[in-house]
C-alpha positions as CSV (number, residue, x, y, z in Angstrom):
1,X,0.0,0.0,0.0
2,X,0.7,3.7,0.4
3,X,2.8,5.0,3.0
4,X,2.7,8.6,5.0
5,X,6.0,10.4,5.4
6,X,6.0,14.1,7.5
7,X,7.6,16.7,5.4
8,X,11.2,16.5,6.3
9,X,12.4,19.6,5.9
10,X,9.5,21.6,8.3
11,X,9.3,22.1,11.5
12,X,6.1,20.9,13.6
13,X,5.3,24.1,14.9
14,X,5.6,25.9,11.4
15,X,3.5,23.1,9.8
16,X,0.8,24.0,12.5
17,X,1.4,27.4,11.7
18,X,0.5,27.1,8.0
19,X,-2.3,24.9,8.3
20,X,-4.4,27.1,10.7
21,X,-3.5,29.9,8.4
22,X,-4.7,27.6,5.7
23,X,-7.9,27.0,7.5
24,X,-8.2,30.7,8.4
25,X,-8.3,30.7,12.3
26,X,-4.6,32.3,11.8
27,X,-5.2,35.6,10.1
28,X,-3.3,39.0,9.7
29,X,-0.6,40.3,11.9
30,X,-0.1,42.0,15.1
31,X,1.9,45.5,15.7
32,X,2.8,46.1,19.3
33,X,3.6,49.8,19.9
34,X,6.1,50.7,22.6
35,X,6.5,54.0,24.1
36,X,9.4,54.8,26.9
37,X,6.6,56.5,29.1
38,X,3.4,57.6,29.2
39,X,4.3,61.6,28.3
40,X,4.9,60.4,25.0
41,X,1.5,58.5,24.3
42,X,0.1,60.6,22.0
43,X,2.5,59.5,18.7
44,X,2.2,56.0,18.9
45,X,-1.9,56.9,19.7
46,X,-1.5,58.6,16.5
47,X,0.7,55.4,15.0
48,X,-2.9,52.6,16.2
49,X,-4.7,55.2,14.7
50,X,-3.6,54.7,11.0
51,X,-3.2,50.8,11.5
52,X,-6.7,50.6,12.4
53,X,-7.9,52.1,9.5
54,X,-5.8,48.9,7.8
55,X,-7.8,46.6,10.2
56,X,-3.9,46.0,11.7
57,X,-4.8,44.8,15.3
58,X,-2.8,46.7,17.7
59,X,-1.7,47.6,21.7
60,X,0.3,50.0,22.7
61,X,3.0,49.3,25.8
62,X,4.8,51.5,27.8
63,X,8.2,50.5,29.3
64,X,11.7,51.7,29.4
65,X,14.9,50.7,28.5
66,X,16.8,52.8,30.7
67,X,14.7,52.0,33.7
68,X,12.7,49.2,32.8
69,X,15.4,46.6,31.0
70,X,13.9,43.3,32.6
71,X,10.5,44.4,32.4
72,X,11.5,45.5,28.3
73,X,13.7,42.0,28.1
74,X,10.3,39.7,29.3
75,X,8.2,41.6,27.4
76,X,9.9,40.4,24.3
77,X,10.8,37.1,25.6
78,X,6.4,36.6,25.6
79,X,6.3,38.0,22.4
80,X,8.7,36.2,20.6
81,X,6.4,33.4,21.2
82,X,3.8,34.6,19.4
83,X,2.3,32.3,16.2
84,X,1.0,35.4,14.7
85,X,3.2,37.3,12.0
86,X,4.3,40.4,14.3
87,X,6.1,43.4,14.2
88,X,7.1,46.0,16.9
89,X,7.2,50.0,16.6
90,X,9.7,51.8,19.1
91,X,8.4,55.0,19.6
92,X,11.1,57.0,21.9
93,X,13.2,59.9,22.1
94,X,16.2,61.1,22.7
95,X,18.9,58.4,22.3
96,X,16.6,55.9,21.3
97,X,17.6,52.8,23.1
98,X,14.3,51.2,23.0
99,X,14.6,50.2,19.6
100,X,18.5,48.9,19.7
101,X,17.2,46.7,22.8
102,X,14.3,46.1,21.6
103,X,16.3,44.5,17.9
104,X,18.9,42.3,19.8
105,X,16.2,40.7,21.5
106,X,14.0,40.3,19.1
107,X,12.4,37.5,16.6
108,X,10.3,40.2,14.4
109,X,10.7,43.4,12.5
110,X,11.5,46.3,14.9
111,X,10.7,50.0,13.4
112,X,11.8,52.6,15.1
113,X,9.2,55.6,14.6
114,X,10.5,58.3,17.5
115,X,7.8,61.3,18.0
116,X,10.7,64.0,17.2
């Protein structure tokens, strides 16, 4: 008779990946918006804004790499397990380290998009 081989060159989670896709309960994308602190909320409010008029789901974080690093660095860490296509948009001033710390750690895109 026949005989039923796994593709050999896929991973398992990819393959389940594809095929929920496939069967549409795996849609779109997700863009998480992080701010260094709350002053500077009303750019990236401005950023979830135009994504929404895309239908791009969207949430907007606040946290710090200068005084939040292990907050910023397990943040990521949850997010980098994420099945859903993903991308993240730093949105701080200054000397921008948000979005340098915010890359190394990272599995997705990172854009930086400061307010000035």
């Amino acid at each position: 008779g026949n005989s039923w081989e796994f593709p050999a060159k896929m991973s398992p989670s990819k393959r389940i990946i594809m095929n929920l896709q496939r069967a549409g309960m795996l849609v779109g994308g997700f863009v998480v918006i992080v701010a260094d602190s709350g002053s500077d909320l009303g750019h990236p409010e401005k950023i979830q804004t135009e994504l929404e008029k895309f239908k791009i789901p969207s949430q907007i974080r606040i946290c710090s790499a200068h005084k939040q690093p292990g907050r910023l660095e397990s943040l990521i860490a949850m997010y980098n397990k994420s099945t859903e296509p993903l991308m993240l948009i730093s949105c701080a001033s200054g000397s921008d380290a948000l979005s340098g710390v915010a890359s190394s750690l990272a599995k997705f895109p990172v854009v930086s998009c400061p307010p000035d």
